[in-house]
C-alpha positions as CSV (number, residue, x, y, z in Angstrom):
1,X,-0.1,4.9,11.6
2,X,0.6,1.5,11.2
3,X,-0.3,-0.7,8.6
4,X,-3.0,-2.8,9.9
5,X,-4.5,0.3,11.1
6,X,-4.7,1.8,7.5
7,X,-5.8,-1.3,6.5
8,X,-8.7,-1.4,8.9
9,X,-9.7,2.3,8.1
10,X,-9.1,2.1,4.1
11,X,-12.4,1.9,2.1
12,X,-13.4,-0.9,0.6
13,X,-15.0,-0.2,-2.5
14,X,-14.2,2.4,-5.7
15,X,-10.5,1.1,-5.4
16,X,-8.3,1.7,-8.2
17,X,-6.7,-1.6,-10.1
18,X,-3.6,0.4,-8.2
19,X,-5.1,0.5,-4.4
20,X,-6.0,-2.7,-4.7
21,X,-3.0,-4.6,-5.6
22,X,-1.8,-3.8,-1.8
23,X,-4.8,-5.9,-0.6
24,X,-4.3,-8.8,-3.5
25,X,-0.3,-8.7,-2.5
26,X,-2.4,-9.2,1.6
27,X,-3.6,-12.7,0.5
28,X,-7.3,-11.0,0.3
29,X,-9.9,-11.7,-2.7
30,X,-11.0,-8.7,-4.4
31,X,-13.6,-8.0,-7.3
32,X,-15.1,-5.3,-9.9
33,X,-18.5,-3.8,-8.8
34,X,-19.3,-3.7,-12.6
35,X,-18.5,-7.0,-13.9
36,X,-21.4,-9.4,-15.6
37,X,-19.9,-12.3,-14.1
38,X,-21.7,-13.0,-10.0
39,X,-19.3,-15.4,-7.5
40,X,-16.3,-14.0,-9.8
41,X,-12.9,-12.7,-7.3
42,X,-9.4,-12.5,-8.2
43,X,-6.8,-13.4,-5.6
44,X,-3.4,-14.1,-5.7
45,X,-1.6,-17.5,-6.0
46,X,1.3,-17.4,-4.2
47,X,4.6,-19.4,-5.4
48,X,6.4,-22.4,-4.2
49,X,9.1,-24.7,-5.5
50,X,8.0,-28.2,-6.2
51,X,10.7,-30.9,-5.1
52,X,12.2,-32.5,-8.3
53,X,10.8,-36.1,-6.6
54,X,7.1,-35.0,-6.9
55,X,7.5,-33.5,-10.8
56,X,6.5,-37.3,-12.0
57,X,3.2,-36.8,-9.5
58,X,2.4,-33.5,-10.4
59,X,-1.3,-34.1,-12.0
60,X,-1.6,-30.7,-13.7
61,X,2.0,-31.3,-16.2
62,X,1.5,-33.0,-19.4
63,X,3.9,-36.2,-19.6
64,X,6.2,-34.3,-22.0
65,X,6.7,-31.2,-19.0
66,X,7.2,-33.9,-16.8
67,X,9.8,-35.7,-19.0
68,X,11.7,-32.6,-19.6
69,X,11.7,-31.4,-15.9
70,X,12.4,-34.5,-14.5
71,X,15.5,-34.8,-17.0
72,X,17.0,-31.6,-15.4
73,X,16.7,-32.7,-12.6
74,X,16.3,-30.1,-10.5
75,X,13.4,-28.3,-8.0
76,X,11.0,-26.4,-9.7
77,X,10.1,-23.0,-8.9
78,X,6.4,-21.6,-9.8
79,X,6.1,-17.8,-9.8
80,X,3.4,-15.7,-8.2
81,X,0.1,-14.9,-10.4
82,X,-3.1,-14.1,-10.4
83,X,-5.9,-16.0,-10.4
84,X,-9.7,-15.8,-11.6
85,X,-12.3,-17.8,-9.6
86,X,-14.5,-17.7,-12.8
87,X,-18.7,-17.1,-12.8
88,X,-18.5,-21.0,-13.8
89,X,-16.7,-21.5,-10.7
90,X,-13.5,-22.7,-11.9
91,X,-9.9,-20.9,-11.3
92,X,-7.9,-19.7,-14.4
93,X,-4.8,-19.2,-13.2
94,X,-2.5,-16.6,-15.1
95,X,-5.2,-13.8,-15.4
96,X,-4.5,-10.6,-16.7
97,X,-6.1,-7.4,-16.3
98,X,-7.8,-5.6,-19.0
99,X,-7.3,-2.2,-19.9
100,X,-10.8,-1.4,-18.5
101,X,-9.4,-3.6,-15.4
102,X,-6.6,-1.4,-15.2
103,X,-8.5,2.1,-15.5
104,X,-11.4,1.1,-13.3
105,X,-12.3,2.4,-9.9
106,X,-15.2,0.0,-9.0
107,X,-12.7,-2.7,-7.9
108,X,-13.9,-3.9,-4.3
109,X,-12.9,-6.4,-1.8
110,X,-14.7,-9.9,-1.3
C-alpha cells in the first residue's frame, strides 16, 4: 500500500498527538475536537534560509537582531516549527504541545 493510499483511507478524527504529526510533517492543518478556542489549527511552518542581503529588510527582527546578523555576515537559516492560527486569528509561531496535547486522541484534521 502506498502512501497516498493510506493517507486517503486513514481516519480523520480521534488521532493521537502521534498519528497526526505524519499529516502536520504533510503540510496539512490539524486541530483538537475538545479545544475552547473555534477557527483555532496548528500547521507546520516550514524552514528557509534568508539571504544575508534581505536581514536589514526583514520586518519581524528588532534592529539589534538585525545588527548582529548583518555583522556576521552570513545567510540565515530559520528551523521548522509549529504554528498556532490562534481563536483571535493571529499565528503564534513556536507552539508547543501541552501534556493534555500530547496524551489526547481528539486531534482531527482541518
Amino acid at each position: 500500500m502506498t502512501d497516498a493510499q493510506t493517507t486517503v483511507n486513514a481516519p480523520t478524527t480521534g488521532l493521537s498527538f502521534a498519528a497526526i504529526m505524519y499529516h502536520i510533517n504533510e503540510g496539512r492543518m490539524v486541530r483538537r475536537a475538545g479545544w475552547n478556542g473555534k477557527g483555532q489549527f496548528v500547521y507546520k511552518t516550514v524552514g528557509n534560509t534568508v539571504s544575508k542581503d534581505f536581514i536589514p529588510k526583514f520586518a519581524s527582527l528588532p534592529k539589534s537582531v538585525k545588527d548582529f546578523l548583518s555583522d556576521k555576515g552570513e545567510d540565515v537559516i530559520f528551523n521548522s516549527s509549529l504554528t498556532i492560527y490562534n481563536a483571535q486569528g493571529e499565528m503564534q509561531p513556536g507552539w508547543l504541545a501541552s501534556q493534555g496535547d500530547l496524551m489526547a486522541e481528539d486531534w482531527e484534521l482541518v
